[in-house]
mmCIF file of the N, C-alpha and C atoms, coordinates in Angstrom:
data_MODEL
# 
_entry.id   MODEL 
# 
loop_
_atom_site.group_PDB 
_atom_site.id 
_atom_site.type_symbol 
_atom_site.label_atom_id 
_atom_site.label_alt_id 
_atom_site.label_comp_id 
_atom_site.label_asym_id 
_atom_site.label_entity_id 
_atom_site.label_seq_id 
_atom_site.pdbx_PDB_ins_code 
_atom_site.Cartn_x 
_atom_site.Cartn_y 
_atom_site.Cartn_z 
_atom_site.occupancy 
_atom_site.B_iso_or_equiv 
_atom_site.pdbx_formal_charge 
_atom_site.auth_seq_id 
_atom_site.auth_comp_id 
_atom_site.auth_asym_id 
_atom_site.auth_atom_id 
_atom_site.pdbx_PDB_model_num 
ATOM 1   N N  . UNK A 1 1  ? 67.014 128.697 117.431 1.00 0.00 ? 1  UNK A N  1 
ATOM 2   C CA . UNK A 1 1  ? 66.191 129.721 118.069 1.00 0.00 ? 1  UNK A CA 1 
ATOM 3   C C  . UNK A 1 1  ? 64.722 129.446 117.741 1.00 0.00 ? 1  UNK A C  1 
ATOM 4   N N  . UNK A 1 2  ? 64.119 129.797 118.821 1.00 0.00 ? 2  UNK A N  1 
ATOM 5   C CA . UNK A 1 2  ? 62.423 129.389 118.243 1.00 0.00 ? 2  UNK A CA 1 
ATOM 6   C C  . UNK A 1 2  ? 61.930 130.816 117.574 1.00 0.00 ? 2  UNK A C  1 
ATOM 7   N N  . UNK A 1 3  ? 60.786 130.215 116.960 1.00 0.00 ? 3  UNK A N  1 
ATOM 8   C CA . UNK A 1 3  ? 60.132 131.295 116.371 1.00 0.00 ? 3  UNK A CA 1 
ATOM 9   C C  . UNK A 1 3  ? 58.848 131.891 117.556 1.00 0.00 ? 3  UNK A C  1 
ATOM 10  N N  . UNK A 1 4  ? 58.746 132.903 117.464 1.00 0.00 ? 4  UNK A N  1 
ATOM 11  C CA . UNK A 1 4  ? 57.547 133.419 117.941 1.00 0.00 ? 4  UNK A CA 1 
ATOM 12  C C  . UNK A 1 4  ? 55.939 133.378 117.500 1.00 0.00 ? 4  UNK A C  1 
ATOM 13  N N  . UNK A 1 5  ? 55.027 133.408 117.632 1.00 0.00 ? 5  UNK A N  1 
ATOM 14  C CA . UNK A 1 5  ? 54.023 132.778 117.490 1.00 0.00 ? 5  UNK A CA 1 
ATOM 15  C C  . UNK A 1 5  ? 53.645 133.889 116.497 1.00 0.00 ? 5  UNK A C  1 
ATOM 16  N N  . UNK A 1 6  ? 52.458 132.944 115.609 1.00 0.00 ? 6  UNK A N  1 
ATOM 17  C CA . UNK A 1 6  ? 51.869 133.710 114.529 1.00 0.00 ? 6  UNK A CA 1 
ATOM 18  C C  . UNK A 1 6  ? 51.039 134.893 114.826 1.00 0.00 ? 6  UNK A C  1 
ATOM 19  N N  . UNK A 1 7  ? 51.024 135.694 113.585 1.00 0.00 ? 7  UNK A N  1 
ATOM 20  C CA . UNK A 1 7  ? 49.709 136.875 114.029 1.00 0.00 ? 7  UNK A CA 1 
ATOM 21  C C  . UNK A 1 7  ? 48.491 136.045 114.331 1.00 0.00 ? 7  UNK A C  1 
ATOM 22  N N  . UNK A 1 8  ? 48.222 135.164 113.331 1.00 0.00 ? 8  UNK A N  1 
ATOM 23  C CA . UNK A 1 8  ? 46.976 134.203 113.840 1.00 0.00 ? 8  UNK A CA 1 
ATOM 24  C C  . UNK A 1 8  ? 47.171 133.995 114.999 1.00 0.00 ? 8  UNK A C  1 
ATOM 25  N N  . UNK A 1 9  ? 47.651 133.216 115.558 1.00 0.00 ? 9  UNK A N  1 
ATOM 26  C CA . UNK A 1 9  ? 47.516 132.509 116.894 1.00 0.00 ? 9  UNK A CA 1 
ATOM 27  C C  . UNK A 1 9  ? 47.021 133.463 117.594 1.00 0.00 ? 9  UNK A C  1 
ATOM 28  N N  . UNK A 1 10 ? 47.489 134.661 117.703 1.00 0.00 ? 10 UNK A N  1 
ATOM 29  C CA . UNK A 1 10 ? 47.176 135.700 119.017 1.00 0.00 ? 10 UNK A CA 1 
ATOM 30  C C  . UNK A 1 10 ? 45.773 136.130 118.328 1.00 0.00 ? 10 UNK A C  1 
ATOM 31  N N  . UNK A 1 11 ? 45.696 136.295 116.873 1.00 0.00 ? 11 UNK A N  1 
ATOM 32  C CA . UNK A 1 11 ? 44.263 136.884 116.641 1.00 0.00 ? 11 UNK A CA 1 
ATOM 33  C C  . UNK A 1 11 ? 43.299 136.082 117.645 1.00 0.00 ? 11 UNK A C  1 
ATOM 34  N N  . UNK A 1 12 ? 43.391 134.429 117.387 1.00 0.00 ? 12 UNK A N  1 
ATOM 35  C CA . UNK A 1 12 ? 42.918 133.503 117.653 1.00 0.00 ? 12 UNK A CA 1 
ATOM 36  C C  . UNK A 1 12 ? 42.279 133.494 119.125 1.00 0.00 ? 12 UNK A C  1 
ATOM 37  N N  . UNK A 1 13 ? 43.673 133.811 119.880 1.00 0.00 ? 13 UNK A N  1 
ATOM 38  C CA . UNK A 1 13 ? 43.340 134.188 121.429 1.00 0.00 ? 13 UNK A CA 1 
ATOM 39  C C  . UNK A 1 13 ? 42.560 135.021 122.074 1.00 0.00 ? 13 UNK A C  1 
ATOM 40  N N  . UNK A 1 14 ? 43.158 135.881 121.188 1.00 0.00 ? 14 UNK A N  1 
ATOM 41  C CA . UNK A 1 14 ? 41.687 137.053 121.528 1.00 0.00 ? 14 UNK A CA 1 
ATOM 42  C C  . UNK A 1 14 ? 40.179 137.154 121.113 1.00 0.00 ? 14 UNK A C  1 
ATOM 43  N N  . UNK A 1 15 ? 40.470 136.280 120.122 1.00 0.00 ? 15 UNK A N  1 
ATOM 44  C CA . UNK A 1 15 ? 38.456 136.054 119.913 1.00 0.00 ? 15 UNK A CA 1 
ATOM 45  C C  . UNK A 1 15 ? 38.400 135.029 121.061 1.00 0.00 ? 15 UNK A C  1 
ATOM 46  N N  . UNK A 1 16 ? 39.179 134.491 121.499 1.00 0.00 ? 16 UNK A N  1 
ATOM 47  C CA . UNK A 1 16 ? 38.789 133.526 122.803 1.00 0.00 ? 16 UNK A CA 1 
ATOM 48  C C  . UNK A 1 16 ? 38.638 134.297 124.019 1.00 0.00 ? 16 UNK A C  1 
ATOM 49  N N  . UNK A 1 17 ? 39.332 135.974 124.373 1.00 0.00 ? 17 UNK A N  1 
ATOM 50  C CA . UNK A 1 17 ? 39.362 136.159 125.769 1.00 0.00 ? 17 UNK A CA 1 
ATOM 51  C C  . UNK A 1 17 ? 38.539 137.097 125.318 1.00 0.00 ? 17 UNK A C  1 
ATOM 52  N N  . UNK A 1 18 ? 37.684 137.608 124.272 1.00 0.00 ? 18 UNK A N  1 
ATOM 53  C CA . UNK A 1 18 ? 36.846 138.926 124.486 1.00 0.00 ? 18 UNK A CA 1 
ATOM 54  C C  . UNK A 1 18 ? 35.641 138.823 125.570 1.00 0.00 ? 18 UNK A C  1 
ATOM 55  N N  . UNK A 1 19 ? 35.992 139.690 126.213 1.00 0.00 ? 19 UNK A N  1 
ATOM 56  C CA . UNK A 1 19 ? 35.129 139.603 127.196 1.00 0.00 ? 19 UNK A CA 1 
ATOM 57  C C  . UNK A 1 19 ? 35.238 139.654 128.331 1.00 0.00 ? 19 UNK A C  1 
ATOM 58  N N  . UNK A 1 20 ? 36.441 138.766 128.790 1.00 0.00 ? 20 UNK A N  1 
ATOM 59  C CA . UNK A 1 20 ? 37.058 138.466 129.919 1.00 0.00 ? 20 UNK A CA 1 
ATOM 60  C C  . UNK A 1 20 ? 37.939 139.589 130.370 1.00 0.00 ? 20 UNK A C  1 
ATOM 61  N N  . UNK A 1 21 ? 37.316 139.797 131.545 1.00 0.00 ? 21 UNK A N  1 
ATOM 62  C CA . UNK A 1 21 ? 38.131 140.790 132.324 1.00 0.00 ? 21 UNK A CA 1 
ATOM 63  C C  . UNK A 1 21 ? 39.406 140.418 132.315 1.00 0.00 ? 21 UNK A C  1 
ATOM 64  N N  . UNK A 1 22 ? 40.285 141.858 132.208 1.00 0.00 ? 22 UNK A N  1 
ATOM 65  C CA . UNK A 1 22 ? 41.182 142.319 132.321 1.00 0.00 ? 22 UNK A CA 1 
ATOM 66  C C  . UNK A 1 22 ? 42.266 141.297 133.639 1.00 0.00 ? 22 UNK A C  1 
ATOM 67  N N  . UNK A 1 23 ? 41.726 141.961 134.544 1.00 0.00 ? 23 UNK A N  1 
ATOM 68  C CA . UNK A 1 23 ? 42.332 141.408 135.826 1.00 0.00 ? 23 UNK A CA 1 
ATOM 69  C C  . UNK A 1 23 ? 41.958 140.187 136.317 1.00 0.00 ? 23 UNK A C  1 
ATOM 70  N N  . UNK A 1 24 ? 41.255 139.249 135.637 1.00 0.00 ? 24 UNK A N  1 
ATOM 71  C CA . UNK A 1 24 ? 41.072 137.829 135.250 1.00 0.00 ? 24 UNK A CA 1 
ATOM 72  C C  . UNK A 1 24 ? 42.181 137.172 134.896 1.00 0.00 ? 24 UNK A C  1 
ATOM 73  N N  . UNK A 1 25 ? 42.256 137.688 133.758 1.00 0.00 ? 25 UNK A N  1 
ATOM 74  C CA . UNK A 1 25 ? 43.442 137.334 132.555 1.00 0.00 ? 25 UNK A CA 1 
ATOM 75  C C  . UNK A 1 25 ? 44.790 137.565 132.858 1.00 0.00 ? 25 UNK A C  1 
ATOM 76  N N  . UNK A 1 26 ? 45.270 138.377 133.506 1.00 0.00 ? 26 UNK A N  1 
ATOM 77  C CA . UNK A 1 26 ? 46.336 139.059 134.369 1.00 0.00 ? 26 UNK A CA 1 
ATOM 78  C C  . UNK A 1 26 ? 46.404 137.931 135.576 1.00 0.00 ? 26 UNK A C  1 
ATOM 79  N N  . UNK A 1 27 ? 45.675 137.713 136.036 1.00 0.00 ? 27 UNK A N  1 
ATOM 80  C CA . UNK A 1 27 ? 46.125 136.436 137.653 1.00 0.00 ? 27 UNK A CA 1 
ATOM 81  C C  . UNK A 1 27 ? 45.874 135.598 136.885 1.00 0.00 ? 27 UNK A C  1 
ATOM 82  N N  . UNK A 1 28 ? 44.902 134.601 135.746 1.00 0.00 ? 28 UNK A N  1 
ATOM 83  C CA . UNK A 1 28 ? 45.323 133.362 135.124 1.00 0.00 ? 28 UNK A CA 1 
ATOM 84  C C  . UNK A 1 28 ? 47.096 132.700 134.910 1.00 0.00 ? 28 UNK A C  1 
ATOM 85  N N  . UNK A 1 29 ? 47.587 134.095 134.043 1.00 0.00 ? 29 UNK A N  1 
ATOM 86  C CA . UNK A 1 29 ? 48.516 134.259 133.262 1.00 0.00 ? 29 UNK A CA 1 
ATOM 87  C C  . UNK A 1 29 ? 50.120 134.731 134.378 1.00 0.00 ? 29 UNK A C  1 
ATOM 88  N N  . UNK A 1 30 ? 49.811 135.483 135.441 1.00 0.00 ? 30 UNK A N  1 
ATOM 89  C CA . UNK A 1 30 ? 50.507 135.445 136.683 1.00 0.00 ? 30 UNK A CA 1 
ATOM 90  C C  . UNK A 1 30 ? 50.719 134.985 137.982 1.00 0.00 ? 30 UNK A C  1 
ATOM 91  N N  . UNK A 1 31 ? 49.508 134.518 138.430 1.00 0.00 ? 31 UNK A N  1 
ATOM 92  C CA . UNK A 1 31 ? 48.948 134.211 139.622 1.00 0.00 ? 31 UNK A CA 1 
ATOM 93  C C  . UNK A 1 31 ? 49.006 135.129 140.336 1.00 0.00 ? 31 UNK A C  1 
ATOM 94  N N  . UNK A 1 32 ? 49.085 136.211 139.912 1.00 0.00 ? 32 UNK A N  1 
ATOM 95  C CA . UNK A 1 32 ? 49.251 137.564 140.676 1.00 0.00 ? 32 UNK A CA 1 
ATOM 96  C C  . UNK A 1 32 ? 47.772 137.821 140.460 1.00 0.00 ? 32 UNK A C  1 
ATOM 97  N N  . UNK A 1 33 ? 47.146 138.872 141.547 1.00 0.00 ? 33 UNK A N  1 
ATOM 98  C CA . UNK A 1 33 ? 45.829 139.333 142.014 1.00 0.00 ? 33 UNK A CA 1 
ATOM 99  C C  . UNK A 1 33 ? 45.741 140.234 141.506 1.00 0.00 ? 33 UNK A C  1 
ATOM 100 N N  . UNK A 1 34 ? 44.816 141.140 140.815 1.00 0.00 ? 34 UNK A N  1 
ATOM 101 C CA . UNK A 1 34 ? 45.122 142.512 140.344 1.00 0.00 ? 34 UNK A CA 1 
ATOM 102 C C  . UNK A 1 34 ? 43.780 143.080 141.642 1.00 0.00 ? 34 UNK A C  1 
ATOM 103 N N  . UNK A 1 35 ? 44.096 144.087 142.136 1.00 0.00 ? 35 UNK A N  1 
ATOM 104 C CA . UNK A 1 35 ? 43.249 144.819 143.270 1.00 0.00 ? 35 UNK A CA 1 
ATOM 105 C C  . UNK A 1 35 ? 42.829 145.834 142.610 1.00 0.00 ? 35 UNK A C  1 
ATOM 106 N N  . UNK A 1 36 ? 41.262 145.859 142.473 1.00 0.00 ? 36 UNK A N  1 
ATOM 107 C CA . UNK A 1 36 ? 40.810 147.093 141.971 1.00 0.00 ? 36 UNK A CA 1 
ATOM 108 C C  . UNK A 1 36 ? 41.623 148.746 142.692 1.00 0.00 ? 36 UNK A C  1 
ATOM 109 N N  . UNK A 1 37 ? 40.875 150.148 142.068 1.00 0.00 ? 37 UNK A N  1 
ATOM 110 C CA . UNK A 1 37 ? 41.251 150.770 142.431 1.00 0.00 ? 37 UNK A CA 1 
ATOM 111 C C  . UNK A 1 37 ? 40.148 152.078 142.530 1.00 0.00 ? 37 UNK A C  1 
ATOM 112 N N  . UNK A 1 38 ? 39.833 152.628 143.520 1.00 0.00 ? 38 UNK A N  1 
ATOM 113 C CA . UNK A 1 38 ? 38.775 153.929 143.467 1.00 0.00 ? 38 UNK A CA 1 
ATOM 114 C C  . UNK A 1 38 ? 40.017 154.804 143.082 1.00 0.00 ? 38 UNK A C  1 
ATOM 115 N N  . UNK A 1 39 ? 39.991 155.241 142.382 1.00 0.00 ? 39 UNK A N  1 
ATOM 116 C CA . UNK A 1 39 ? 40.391 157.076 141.875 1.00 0.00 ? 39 UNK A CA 1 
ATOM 117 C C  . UNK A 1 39 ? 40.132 157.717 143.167 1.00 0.00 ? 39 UNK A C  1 
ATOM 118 N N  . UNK A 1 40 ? 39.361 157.796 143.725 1.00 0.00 ? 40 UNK A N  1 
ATOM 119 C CA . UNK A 1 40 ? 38.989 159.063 144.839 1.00 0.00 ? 40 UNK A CA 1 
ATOM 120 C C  . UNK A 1 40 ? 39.209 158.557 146.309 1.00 0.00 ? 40 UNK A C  1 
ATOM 121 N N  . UNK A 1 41 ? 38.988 157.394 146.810 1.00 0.00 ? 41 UNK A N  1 
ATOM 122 C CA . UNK A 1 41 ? 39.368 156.838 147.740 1.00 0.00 ? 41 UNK A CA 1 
ATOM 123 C C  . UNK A 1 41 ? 40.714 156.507 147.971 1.00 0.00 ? 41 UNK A C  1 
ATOM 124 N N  . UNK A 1 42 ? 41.290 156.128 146.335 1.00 0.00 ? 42 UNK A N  1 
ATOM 125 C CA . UNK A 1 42 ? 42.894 155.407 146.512 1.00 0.00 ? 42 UNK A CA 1 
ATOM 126 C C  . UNK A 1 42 ? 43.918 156.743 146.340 1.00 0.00 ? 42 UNK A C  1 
ATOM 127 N N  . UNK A 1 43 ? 43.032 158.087 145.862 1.00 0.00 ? 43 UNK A N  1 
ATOM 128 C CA . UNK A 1 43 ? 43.689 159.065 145.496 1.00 0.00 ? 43 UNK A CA 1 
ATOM 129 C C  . UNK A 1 43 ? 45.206 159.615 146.049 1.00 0.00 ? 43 UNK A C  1 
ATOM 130 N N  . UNK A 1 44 ? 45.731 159.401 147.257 1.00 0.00 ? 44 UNK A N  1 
ATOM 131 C CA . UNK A 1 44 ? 46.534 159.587 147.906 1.00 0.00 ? 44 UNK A CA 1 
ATOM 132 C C  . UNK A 1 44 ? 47.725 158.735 147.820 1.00 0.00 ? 44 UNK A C  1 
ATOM 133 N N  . UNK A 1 45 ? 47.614 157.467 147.546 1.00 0.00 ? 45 UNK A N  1 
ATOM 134 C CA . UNK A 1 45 ? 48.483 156.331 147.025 1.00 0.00 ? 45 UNK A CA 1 
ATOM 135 C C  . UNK A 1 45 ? 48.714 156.378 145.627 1.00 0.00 ? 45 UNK A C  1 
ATOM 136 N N  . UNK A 1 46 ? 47.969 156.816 144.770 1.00 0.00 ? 46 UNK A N  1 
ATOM 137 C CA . UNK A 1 46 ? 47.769 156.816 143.741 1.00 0.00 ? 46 UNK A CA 1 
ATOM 138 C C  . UNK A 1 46 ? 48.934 158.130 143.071 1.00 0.00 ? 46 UNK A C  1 
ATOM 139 N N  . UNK A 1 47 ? 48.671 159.219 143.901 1.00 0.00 ? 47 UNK A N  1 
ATOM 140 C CA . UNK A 1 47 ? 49.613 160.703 143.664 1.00 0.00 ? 47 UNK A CA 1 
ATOM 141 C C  . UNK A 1 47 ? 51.301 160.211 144.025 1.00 0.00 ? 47 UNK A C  1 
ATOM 142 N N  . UNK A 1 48 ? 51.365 159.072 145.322 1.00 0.00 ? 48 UNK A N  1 
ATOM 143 C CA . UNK A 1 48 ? 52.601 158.492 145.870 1.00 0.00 ? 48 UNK A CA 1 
ATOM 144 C C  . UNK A 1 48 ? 53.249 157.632 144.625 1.00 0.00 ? 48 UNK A C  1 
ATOM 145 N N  . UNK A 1 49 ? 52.158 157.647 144.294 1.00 0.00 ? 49 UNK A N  1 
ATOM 146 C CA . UNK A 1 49 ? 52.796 155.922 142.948 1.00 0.00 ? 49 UNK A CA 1 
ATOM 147 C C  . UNK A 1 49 ? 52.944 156.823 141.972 1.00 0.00 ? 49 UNK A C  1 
ATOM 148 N N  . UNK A 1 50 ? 52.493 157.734 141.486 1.00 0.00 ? 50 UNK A N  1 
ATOM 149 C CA . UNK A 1 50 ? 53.101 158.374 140.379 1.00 0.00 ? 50 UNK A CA 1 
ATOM 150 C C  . UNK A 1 50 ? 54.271 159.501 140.592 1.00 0.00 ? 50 UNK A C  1 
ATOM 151 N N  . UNK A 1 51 ? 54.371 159.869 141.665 1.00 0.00 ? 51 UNK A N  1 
ATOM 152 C CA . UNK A 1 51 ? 55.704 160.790 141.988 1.00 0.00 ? 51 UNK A CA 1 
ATOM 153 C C  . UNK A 1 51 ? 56.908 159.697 141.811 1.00 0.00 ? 51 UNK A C  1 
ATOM 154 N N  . UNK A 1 52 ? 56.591 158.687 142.583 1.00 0.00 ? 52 UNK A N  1 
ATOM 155 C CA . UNK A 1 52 ? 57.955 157.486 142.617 1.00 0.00 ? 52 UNK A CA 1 
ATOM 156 C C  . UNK A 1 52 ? 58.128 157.052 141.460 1.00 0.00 ? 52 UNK A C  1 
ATOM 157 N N  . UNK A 1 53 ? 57.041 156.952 140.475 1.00 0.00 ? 53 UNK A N  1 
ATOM 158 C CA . UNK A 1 53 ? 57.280 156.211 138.735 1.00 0.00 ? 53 UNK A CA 1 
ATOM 159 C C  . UNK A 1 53 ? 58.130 157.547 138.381 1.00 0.00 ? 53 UNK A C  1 
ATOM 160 N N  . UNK A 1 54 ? 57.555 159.194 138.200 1.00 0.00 ? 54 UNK A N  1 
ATOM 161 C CA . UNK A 1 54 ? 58.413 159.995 137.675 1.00 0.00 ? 54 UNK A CA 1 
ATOM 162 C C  . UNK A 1 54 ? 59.908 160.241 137.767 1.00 0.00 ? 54 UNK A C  1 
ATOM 163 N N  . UNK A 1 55 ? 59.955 159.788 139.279 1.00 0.00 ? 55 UNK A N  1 
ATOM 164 C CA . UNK A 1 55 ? 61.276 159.819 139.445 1.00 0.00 ? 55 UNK A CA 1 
ATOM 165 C C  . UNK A 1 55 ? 62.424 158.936 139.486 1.00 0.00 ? 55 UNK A C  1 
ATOM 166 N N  . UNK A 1 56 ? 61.696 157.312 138.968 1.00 0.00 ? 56 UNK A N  1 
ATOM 167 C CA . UNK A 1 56 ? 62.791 156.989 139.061 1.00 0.00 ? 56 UNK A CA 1 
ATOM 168 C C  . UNK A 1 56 ? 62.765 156.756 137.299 1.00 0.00 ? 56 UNK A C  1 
ATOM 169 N N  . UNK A 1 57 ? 61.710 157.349 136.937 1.00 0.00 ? 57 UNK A N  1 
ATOM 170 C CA . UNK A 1 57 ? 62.341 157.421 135.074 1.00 0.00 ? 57 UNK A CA 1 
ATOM 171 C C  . UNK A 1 57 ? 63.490 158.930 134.861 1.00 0.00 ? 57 UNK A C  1 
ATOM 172 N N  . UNK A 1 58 ? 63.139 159.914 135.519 1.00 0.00 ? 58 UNK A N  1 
ATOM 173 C CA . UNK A 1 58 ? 64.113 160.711 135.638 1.00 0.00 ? 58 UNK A CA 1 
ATOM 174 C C  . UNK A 1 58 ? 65.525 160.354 135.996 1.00 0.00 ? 58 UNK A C  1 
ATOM 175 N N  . UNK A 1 59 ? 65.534 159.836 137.210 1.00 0.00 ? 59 UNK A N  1 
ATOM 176 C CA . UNK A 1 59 ? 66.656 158.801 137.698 1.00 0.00 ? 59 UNK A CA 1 
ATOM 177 C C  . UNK A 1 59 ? 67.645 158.063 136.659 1.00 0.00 ? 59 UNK A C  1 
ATOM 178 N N  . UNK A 1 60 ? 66.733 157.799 135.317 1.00 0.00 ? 60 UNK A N  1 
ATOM 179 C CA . UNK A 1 60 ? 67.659 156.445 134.846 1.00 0.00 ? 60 UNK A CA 1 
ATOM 180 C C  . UNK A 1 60 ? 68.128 156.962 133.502 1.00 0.00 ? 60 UNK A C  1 
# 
């Protein structure tokens, strides 16, 4: 079985990504896009996405 990486190593990483946006680091690491979000513009999708998260943690 392998071992998992040291506390160092990750300390390490992170004095390397301070700084670097969030949703940078997220599509490096996924190739997935992260799409910003207005609170007030996205507000309506935003109320949809959290009714569907509540319920399907209720759900399970």
């Amino acid at each position: 079985m392998n071992e998992l990486p040291s506390k160092e190593f990750f300390a390490t990483i992170m004095k390397r990504i301070r700084g670097v946006p969030f949703s940078y680091v997220i599509e490096m690491t996924t190739g997935c896009k992260v799409i910003p979000i207005d609170e007030e513009r996205d507000k309506e999708v935003l109320d949809e996405i959290y009714e569907k998260a509540i319920s399907v943690v209720e759900d399970s």
